[in-house]
C-alpha positions in Angstrom: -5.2 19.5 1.0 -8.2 17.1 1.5 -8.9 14.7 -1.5 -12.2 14.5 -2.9 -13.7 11.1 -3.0 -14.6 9.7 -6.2 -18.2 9.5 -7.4 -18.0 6.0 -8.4 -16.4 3.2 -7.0 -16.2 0.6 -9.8 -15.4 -3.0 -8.5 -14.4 -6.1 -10.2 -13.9 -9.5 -8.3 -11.0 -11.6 -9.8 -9.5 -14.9 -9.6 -7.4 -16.1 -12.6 -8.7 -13.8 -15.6 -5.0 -13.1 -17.2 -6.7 -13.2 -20.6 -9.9 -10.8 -19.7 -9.4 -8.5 -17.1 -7.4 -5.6 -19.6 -10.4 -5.3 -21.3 -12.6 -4.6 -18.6 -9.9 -2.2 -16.6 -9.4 -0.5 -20.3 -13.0 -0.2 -20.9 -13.2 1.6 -17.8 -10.0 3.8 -18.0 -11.3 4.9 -21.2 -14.4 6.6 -20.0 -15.0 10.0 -20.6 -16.1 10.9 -17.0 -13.1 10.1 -14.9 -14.1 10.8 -11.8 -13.7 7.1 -10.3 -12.1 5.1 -8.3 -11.2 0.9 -9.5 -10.8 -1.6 -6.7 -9.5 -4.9 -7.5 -10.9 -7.7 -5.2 -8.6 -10.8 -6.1 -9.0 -14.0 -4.6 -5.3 -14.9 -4.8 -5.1 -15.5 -8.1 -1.7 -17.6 -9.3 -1.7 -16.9 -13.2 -0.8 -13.7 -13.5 -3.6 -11.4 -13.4 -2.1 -9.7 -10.6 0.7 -8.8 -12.6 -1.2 -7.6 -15.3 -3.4 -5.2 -13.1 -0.3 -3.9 -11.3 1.2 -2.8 -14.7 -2.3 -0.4 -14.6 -2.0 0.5 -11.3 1.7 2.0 -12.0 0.5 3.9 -14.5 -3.4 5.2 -12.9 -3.6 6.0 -9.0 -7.4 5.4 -9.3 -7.2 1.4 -9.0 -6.4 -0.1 -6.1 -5.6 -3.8 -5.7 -7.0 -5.8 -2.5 -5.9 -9.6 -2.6 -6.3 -12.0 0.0 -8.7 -15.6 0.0 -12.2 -15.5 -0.4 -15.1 -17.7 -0.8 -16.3 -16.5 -4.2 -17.3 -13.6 -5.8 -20.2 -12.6 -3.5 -18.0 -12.4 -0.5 -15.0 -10.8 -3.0 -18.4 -7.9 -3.9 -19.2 -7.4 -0.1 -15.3 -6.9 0.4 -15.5 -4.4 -2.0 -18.7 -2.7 -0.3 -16.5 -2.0 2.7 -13.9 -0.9 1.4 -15.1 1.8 -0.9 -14.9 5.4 -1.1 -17.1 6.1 -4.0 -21.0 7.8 -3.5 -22.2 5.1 -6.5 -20.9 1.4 -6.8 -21.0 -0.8 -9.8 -19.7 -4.3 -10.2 -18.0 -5.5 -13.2 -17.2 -9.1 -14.0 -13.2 -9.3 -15.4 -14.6 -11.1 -18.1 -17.4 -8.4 -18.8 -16.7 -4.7 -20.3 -18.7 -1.1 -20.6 -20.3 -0.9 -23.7 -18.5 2.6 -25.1 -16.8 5.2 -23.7 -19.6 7.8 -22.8 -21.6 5.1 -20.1 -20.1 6.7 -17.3 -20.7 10.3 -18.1 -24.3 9.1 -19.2 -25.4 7.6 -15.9 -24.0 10.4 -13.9 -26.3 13.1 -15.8 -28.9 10.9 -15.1 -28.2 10.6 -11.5 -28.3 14.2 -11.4 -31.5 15.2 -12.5 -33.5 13.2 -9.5 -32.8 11.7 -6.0 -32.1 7.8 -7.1 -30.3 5.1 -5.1 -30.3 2.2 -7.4 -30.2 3.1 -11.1 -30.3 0.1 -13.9 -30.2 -0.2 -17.7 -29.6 -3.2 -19.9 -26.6 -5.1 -20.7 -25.7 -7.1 -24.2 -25.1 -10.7 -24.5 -23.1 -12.3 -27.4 -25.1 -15.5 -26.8 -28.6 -13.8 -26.0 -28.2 -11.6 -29.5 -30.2 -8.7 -28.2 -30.4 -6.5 -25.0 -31.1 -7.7 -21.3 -33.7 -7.1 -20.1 -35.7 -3.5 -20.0 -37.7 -2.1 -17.3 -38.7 -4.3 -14.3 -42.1 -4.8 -13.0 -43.3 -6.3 -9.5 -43.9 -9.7 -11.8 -41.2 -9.6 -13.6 -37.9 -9.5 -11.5 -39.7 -13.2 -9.5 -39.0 -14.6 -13.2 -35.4 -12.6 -13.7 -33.1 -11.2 -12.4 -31.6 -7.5 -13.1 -28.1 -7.9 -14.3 -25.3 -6.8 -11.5 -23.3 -5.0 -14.7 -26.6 -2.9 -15.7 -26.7 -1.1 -11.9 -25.7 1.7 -10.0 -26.1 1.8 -6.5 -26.0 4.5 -3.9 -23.6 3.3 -1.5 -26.2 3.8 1.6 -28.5 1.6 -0.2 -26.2 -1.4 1.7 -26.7 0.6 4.8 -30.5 0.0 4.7 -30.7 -3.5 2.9 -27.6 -5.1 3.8 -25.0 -6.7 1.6 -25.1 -9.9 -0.7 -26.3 -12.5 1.0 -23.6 -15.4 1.2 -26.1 -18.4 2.1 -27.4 -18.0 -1.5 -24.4 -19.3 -3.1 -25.6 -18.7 -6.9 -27.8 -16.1 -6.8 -27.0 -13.7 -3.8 -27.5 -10.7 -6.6 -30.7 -11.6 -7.2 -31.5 -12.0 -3.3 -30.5 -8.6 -2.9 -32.4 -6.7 -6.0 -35.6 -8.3 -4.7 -34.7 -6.3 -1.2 -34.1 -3.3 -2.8 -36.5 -3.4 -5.6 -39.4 -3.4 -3.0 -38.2 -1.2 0.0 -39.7 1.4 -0.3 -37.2 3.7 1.5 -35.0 3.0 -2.1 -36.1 5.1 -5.3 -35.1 3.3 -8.0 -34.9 4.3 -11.8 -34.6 2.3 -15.4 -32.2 4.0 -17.6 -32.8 3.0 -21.3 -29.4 2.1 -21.7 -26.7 -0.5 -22.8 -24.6 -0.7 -19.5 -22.1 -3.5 -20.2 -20.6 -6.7 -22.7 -21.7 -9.6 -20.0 -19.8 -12.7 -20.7 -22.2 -16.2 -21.1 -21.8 -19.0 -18.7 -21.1 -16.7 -15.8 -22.2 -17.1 -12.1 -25.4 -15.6 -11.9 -26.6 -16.4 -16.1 -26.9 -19.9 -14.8 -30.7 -20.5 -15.3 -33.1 -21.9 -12.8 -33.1 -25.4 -12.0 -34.3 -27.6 -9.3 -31.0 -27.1 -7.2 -31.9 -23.4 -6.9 -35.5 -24.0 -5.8 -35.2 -24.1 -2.0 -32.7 -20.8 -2.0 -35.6 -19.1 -4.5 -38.5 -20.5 -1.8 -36.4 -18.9 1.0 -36.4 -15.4 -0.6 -40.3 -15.2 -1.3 -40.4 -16.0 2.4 -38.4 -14.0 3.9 -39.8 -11.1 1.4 -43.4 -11.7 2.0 -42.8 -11.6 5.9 -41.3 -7.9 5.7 -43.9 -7.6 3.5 -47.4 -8.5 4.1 -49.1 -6.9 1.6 -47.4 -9.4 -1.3 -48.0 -12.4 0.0 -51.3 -13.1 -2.3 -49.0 -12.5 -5.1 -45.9 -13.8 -3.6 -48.0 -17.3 -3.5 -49.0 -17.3 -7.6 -45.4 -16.7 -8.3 -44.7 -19.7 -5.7 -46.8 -21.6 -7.9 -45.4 -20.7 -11.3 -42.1 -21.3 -9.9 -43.0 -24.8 -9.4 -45.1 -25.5 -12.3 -41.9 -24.8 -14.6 -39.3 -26.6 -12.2 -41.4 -29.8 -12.1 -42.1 -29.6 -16.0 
């Protein structure tokens, strides 16, 4: 009998999150669409998160548990990428959680109704108060970054974009949404939505300072020479990049 692949792969990099990660894998497992898959890209950890995950795994033949050194949760993501069987991906954080048990079942009627390969929505912040951050305009994802727990991408959108860039070491996420977000080979979709819990202080909620200037320069360059047509607005957001990093 041939298995079916699952129409989400769900992945969630870990390293030492014994007091998180059963919320997230919970929040998942108690979806109301259950047609997934939950791979566990650990980076070794040593205090018993492995442990903790297993006891799932015993009990749910969806997650599967991948644990070897890494060199952080970009390269832990792309490990994931390869690895995967599902047609969508999503990445959680192990300290981060879906919002209620219907977000799953939600995004794949949406999915349905149109040919999409990246689909985002918002995420809540305990620290922010409010929702993250709406729909995304050319302007607007040069000042922010979408959220990694608010999207859903088609698997083959890596095919034509590549994976997350490991020489940006704190914001490869945002490296790749400005790839996507612009090809115009990838439809992409805002779902009005609350995605995901996103923890504060995490990687990629870091803001922008002075150390992430020269990565930020090298992805308005290497973005305005596959595309020509930006580069008159590619230099104004140059500029207001550097007006608020010299303030």
């Amino acid at each position: 009998m041939i298995q079916s692949l699952p129409f989400f792969s769900i992945i969630i990099p870990t390293y030492n999150v014994k007091s998180t990660i059963e919320v997230a894998i919970k929040s998942i497992l108690d979806q109301s669409f259950k047609d997934f898959e939950i791979l566990i890209l650990d980076g070794k950890s040593t205090d018993g998160t492995i442990e903790i995950i297993k006891e799932f795994q015993s009990k749910d033949d969806r997650i599967r548990i991948h644990s070897e050194d890494d060199t952080g949760v970009y390269d832990a993501m792309n490990k994931g990428i390869a690895i995967s069987k599902g047609l969508f991906l999503y990445f959680l954080g192990a300290d981060d959680y879906l919002v209620d048990p219907e977000v799953l079942a939600d995004v794949r009627r949406t999915l349905d109704q149109s040919n999409i390969f990246v689909l985002y929505g918002n995420v809540n912040s305990p620290v922010l108060g409010h929702q993250y951050d709406g729909i995304f305009s050319d302007a607007k994802i040069f000042h922010k970054n979408i959220a990694h727990q608010a999207i859903f991408y088609k698997k083959n959108v890596f095919e034509k974009v590549g994976i997350y860039p490991l020489q940006f070491k704190v914001h490869a996420d945002w490296a790749l949404n400005l790839k996507w977000f612009f090809d115009p080979t990838v439809s992409h979709h805002y779902f009005e939505r609350s995605i995901a819990f996103f923890a504060p202080g995490g990687l990629s909620s870091r803001k922008v300072d002075n150390s992430f200037r020269v990565e930020m320069i090298t992805m308005y360059y290497l973005l305005a020479r596959s595309r020509h047509s930006i580069i008159g607005t590619l230099s104004l957001m140059l500029r207001g990049l550097f007006s608020r990093l010299t303030r």
